[in-house]
KEMI-877986 format. One record per atom (N, C-alpha, C): atom name; x, z, y; residue number from 1. Coordinates in nm, 3 decimals, decimal comma. Layout:
 atome    east      up   north num
    CA       X       Z       Y NUM
...
//
This chain:
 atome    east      up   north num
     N  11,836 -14,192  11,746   1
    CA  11,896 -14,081  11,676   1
     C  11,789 -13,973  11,663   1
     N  11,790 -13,903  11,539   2
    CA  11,706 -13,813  11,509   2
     C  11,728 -13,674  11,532   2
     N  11,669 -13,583  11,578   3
    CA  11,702 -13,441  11,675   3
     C  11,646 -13,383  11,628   3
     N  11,721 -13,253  11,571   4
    CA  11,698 -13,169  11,488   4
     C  11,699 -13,038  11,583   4
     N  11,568 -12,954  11,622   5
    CA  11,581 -12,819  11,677   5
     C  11,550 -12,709  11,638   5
     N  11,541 -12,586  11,750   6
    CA  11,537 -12,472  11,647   6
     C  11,352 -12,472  11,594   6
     N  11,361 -12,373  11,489   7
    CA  11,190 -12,377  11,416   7
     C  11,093 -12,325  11,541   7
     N  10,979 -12,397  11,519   8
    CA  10,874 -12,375  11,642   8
     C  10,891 -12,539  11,751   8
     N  11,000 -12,617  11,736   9
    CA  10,990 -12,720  11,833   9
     C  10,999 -12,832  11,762   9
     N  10,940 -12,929  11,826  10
    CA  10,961 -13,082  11,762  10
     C  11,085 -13,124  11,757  10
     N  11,061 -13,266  11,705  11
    CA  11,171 -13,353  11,699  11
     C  11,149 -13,473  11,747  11
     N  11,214 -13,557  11,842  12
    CA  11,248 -13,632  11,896  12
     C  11,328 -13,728  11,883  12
     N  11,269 -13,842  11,915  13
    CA  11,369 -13,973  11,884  13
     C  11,405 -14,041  12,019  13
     N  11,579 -13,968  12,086  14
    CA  11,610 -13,994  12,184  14
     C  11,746 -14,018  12,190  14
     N  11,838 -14,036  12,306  15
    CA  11,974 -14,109  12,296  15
     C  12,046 -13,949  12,377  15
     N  12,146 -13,983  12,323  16
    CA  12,233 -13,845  12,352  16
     C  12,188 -13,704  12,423  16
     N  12,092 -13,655  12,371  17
    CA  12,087 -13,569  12,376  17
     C  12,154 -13,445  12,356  17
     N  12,113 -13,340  12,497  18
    CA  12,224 -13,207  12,494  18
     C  12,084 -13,063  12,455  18
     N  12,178 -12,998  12,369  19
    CA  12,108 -12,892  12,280  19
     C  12,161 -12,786  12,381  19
     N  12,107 -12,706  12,445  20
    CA  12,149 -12,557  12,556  20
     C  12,108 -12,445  12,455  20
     N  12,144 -12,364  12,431  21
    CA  12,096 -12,253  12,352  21
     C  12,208 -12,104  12,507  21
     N  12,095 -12,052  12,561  22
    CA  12,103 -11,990  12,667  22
     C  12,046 -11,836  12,647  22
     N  12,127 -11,732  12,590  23
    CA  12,052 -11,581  12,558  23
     C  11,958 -11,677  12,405  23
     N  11,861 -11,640  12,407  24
    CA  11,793 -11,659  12,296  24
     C  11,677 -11,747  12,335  24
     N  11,708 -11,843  12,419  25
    CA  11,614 -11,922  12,429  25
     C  11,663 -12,069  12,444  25
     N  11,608 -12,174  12,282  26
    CA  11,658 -12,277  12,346  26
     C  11,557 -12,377  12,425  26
     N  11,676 -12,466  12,481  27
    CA  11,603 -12,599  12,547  27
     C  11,688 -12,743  12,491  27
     N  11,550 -12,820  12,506  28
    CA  11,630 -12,932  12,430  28
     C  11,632 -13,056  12,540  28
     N  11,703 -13,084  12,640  29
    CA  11,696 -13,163  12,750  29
     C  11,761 -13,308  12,706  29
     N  11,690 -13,443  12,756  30
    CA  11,734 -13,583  12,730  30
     C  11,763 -13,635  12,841  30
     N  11,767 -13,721  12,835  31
    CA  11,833 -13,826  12,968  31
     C  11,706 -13,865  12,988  31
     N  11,663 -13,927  13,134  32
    CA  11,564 -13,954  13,222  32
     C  11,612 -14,088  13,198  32
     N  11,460 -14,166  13,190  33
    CA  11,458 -14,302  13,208  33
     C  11,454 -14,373  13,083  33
     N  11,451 -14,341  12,935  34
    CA  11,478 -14,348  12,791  34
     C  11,371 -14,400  12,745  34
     N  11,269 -14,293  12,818  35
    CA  11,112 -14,312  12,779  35
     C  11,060 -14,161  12,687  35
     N  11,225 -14,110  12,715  36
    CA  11,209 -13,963  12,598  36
     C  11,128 -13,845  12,699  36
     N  11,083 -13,790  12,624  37
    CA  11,039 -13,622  12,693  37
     C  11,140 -13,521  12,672  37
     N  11,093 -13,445  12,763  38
    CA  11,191 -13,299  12,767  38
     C  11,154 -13,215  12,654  38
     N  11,193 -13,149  12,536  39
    CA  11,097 -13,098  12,470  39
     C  11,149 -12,906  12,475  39
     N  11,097 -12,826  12,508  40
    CA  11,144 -12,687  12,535  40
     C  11,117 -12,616  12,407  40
     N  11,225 -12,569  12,339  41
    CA  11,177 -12,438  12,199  41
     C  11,094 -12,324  12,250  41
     N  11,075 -12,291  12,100  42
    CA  10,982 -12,119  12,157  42
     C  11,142 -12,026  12,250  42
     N  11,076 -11,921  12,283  43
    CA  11,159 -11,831  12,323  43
     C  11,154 -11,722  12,206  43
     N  11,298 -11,701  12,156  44
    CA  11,343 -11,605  12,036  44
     C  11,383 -11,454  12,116  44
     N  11,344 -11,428  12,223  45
    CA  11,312 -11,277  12,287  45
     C  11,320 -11,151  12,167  45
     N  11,176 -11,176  12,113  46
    CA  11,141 -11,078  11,986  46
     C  11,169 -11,143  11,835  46
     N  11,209 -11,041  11,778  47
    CA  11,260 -11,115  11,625  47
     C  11,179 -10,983  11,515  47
     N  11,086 -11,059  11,428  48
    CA  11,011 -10,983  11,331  48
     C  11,105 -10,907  11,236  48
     N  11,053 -10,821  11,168  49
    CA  11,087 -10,771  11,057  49
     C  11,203 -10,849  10,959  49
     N  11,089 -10,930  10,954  50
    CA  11,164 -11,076  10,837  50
     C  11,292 -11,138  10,892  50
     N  11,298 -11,186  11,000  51
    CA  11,359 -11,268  11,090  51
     C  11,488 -11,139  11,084  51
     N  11,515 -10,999  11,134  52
    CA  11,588 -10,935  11,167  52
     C  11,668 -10,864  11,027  52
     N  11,569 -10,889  10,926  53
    CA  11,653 -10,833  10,757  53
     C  11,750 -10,968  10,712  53
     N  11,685 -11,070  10,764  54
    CA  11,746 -11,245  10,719  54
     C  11,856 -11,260  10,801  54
     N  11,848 -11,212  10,901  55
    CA  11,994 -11,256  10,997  55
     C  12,104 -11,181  10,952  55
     N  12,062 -11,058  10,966  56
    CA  12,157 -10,940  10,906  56
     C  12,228 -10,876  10,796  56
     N  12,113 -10,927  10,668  57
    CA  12,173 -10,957  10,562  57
     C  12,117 -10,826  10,518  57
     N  11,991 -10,738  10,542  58
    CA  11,956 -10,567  10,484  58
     C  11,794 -10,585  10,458  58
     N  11,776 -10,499  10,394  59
    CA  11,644 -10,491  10,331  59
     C  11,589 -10,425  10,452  59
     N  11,406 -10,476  10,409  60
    CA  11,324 -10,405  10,459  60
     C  11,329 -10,233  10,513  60
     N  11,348 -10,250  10,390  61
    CA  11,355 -10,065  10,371  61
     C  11,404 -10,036  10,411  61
     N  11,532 -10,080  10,454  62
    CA  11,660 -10,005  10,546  62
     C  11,640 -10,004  10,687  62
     N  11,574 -10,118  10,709  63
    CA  11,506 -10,150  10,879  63
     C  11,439 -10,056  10,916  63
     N  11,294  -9,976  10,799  64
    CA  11,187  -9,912  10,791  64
     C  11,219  -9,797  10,817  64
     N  11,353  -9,707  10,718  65
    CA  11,422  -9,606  10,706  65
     C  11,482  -9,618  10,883  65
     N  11,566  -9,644  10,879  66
    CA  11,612  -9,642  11,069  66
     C  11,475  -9,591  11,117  66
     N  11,365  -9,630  11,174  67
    CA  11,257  -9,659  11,249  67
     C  11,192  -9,533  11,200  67
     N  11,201  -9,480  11,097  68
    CA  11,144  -9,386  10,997  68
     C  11,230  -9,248  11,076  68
     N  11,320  -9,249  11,060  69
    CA  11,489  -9,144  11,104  69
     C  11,488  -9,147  11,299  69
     N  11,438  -9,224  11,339  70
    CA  11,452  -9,225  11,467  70
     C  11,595  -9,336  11,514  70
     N  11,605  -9,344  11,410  71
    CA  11,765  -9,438  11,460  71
     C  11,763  -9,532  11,504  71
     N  11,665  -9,636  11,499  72
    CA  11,621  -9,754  11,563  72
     C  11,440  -9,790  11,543  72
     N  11,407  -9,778  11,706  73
    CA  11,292  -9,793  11,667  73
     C  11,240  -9,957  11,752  73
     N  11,111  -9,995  11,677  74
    CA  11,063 -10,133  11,700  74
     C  11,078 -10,129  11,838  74
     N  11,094 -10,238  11,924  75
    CA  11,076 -10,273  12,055  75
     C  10,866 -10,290  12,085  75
     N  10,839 -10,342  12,016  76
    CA  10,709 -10,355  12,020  76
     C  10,622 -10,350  11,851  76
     N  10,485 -10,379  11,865  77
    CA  10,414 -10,427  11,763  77
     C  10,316 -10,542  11,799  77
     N  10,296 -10,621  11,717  78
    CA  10,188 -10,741  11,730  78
     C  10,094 -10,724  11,587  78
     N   9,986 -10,811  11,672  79
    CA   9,861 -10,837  11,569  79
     C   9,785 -10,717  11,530  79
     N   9,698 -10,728  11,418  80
    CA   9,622 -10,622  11,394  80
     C   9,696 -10,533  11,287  80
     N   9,806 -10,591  11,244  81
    CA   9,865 -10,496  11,149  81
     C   9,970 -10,443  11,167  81
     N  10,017 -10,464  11,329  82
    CA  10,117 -10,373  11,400  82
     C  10,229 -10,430  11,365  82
     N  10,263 -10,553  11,319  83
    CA  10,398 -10,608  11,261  83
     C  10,504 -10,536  11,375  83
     N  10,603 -10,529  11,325  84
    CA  10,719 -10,450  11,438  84
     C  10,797 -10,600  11,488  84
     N  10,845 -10,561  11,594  85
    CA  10,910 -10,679  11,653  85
     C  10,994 -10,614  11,723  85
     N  11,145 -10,680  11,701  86
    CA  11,297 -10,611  11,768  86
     C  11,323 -10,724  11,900  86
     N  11,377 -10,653  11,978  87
    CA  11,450 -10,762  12,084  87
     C  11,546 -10,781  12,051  87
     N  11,617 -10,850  12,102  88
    CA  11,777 -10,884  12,084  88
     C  11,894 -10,744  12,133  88
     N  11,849 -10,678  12,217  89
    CA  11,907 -10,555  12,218  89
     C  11,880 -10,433  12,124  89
     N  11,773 -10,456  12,083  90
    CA  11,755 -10,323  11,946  90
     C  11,846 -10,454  11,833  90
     N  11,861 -10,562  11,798  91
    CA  11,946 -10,626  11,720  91
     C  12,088 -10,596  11,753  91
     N  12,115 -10,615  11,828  92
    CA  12,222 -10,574  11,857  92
     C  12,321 -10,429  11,867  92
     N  12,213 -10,346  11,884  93
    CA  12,221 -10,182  11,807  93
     C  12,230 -10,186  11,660  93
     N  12,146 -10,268  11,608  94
    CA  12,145 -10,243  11,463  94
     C  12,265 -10,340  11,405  94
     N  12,340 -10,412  11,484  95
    CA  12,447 -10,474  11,442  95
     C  12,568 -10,337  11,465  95
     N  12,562 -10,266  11,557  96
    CA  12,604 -10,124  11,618  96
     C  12,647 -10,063  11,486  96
     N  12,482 -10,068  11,458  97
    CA  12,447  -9,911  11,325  97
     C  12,544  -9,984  11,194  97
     N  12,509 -10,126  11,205  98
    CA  12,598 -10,147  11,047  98
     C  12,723 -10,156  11,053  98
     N  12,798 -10,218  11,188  99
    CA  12,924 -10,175  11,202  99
     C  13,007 -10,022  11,172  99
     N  12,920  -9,937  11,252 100
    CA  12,970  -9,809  11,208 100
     C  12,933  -9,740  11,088 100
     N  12,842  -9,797  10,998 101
    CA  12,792  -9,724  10,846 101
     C  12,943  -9,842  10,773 101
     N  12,985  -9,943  10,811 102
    CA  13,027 -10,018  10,706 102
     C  13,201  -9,941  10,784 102
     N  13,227  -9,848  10,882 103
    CA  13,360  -9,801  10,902 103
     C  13,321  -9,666  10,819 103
     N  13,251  -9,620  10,783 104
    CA  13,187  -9,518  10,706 104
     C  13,179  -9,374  10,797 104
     N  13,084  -9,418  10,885 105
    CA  13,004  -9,296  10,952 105
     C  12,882  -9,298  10,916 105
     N  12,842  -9,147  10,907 106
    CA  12,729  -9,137  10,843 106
     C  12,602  -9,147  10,917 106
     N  12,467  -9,134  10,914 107
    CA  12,378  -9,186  11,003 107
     C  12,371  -9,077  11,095 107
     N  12,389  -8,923  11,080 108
    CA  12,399  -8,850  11,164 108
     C  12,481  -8,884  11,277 108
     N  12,634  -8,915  11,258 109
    CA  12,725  -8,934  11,317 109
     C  12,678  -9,056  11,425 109
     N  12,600  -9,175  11,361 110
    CA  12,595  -9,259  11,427 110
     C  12,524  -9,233  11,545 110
     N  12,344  -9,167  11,515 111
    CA  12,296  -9,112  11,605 111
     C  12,341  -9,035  11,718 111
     N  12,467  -8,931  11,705 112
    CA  12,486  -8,850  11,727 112
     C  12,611  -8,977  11,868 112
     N  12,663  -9,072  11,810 113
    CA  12,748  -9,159  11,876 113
     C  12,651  -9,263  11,986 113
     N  12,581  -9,319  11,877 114
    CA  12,471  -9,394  12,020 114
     C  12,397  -9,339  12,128 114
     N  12,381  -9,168  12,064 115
    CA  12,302  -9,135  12,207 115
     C  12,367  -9,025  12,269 115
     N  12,490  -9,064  12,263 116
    CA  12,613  -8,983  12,373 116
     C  12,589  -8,824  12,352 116
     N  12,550  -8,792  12,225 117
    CA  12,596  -8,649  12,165 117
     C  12,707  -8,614  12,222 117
     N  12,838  -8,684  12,143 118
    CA  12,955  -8,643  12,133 118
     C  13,083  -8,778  12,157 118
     N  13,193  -8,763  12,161 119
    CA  13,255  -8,888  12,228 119
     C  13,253  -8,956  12,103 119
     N  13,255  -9,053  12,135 120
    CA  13,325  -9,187  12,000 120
     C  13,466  -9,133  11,891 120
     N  13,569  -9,127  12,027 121
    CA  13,712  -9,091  11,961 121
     C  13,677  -8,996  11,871 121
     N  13,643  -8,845  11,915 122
    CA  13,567  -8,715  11,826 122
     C  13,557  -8,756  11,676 122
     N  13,401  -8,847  11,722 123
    CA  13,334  -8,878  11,598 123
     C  13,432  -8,971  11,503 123
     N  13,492  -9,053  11,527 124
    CA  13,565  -9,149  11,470 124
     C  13,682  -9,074  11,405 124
     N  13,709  -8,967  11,488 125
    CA  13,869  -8,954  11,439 125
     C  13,802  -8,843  11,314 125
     N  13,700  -8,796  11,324 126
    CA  13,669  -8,676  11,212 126
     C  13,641  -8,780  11,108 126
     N  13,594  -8,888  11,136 127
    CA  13,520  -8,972  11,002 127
     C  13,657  -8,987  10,948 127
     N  13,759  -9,008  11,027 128
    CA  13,873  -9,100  10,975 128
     C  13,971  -9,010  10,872 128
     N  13,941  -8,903  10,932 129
    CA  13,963  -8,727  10,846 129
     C  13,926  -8,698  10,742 129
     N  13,770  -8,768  10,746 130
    CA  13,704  -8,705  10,632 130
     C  13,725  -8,818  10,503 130
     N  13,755  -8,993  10,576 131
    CA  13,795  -9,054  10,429 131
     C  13,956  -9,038  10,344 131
     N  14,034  -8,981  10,462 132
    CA  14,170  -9,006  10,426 132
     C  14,112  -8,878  10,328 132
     N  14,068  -8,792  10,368 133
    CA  14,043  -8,683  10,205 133
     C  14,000  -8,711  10,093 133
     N  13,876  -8,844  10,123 134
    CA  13,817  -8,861  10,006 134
     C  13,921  -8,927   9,960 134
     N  14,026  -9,049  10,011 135
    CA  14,079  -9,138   9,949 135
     C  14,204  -9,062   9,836 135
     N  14,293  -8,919   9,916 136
    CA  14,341  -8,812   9,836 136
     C  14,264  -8,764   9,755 136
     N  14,180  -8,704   9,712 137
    CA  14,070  -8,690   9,626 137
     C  14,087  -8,801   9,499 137
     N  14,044  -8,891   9,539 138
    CA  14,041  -9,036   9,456 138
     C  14,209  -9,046   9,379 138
     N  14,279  -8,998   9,498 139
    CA  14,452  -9,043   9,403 139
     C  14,459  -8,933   9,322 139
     N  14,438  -8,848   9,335 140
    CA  14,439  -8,741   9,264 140
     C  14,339  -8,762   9,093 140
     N  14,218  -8,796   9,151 141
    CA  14,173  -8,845   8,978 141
     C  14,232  -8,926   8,925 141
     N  14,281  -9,035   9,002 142
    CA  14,315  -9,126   8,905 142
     C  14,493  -9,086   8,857 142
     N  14,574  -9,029   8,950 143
    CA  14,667  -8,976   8,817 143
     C  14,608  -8,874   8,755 143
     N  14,491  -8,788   8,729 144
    CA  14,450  -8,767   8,591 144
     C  14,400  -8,806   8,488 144
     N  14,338  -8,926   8,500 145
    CA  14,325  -9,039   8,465 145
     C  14,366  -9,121   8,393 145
     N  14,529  -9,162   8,463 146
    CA  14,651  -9,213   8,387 146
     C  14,686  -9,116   8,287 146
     N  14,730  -8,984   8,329 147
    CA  14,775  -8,896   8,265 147
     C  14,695  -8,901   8,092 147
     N  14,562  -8,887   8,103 148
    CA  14,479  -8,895   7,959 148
     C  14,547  -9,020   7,948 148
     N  14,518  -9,127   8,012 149
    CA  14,539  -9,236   7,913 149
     C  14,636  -9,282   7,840 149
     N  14,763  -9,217   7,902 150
    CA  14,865  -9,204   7,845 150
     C  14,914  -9,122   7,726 150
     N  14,805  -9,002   7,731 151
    CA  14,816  -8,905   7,633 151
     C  14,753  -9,009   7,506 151
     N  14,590  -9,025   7,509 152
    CA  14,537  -9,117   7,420 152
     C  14,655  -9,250   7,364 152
     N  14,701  -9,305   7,499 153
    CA  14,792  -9,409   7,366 153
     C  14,962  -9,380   7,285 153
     N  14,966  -9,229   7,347 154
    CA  15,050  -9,134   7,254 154
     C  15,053  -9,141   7,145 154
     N  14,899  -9,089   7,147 155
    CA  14,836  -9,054   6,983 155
     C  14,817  -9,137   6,938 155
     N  14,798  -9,272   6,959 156
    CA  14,775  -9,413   6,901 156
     C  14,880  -9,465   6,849 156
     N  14,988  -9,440   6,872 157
    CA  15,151  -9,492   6,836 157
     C  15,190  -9,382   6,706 157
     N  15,170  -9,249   6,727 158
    CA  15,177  -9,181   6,621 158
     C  15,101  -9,174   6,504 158
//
């Protein structure tokens, strides 16, 4: 049987093999006596630029902007051109940051929530304040809205 692992490790032609994926590091362990080897993946610890816009589903720029704002900054840099590299806990903040931009808090708010400014409930219940207005706001145009359009197919009948 042919064994498919994560990128960075071989593949192996062995008999029932068990796939461990443990925190962010896998291992690919076989049965003794087969004639197979043990074969161990890289360790996924740090996740690049690329790697952390691809999982998440956000542009560069938005990664850059955070890091730029203070809102999330790289865990490290590598190489000579300083590539940024996230751990799995700055990923996991930035899963944080998009959860609360996609309940619609703003990046102040968020900052202001991750680094124990102000309580959660506070912040949450003002955000929750501030859309029920926009969403009144919104009902409000659109019966003016209706209202023209109704006027316009007035005048269309006459």
């Amino acid at each position: 049987m042919l064994i498919t692992v994560p990128r960075g490790t071989k593949q192996t032609d062995c008999k029932n093999p068990t796939v461990y994926q443990f925190f962010s590091i896998f291992l690919l362990t076989v049965p003794l006596g087969n004639s197979c080897k043990v074969v161990i993946g890289k360790s996924r610890k740090m996740q690049t630029v690329h790697e952390v816009c691809e999982e998440l589903g956000i542009s560069r720029k938005t990664l850059y902007f955070y890091d730029k704002i203070g809102l999330l900054k790289a865990s490290s840099h590598k190489g000579t051109q300083h590539g940024k590299l996230y751990s799995r806990s700055a990923v996991n903040k930035l899963k944080t940051i998009i959860q609360y931009q996609d309940a619609g808090l703003s990046l102040k708010e968020i900052d202001a929530v991750l680094n124990n400014k102000v309580s959660k409930l506070e912040i949450f219940t003002e955000a929750r304040e501030r859309l029920v207005e926009k969403r009144n706001d919104i009902d409000l145009q659109l019966q003016k809205l209706d209202a023209l359009i109704q006027i316009l197919l007035g005048e269309k009948r006459s």
